[in-house]
C-alpha positions in Angstrom: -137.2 4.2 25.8 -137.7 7.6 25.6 -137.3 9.3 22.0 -136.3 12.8 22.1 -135.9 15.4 19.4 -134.1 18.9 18.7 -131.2 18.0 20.7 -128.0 19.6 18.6 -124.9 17.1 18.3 -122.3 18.6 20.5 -119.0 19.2 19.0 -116.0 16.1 19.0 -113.3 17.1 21.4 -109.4 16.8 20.7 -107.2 16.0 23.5 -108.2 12.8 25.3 -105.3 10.5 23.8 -101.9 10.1 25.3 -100.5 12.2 23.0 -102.8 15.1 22.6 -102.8 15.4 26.3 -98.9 15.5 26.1 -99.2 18.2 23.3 -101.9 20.3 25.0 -99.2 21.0 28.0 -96.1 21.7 25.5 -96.1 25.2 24.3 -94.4 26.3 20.6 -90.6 25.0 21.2 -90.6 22.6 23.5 -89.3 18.9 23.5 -90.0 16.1 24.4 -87.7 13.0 24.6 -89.4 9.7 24.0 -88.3 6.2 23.0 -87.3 6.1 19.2 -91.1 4.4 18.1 -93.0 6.0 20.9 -91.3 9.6 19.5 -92.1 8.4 16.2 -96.0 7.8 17.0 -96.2 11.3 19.3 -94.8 13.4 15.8 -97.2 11.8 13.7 -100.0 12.6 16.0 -98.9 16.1 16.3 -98.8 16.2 12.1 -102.2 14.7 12.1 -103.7 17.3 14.9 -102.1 20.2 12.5 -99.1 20.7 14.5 -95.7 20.7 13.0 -93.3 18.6 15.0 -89.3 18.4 13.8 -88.0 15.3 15.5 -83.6 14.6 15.7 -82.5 10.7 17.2 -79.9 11.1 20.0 -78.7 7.8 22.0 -78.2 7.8 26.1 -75.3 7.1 27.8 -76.5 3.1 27.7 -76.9 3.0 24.2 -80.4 3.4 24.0 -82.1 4.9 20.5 -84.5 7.7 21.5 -86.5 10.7 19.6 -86.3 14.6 20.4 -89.5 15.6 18.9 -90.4 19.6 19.2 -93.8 20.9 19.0 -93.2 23.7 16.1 -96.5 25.3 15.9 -99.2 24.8 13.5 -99.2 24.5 10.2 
């Protein structure tokens, strides 16, 4: 094997998950409307990236428990 030296670590890049790829096309304002858990996990991502979500639970017409979440902006 070849050992090589004064290569610089490139920098990690954001964006390859689900969710940061779904964040990356949603501008400041925009929703999203997800399956109650799968909302739940997208908002905490966004928190954790530095993005402010503000989520609000609506039902459909079946009954089903789903998430709004908005992309806010950064905090």
């Amino acid at each position: 094997m070849k050992i090589e030296s004064g290569i610089p670590v490139p920098d990690r890049e954001k964006g390859y998950g689900k969710w940061q790829v779904l964040a990356n096309k949603m501008n400041n304002g925009d929703s999203v409307l997800l399956p109650y858990y799968e909302g739940k996990s997208f908002a905490s991502s966004l928190y954790a990236h530095g993005i402010q979500p503000t989520c609000r639970q609506e039902y459909t017409d079946d009954g089903k428990r789903m998430l709004r979440v908005w992309k806010m902006g950064e905090y």
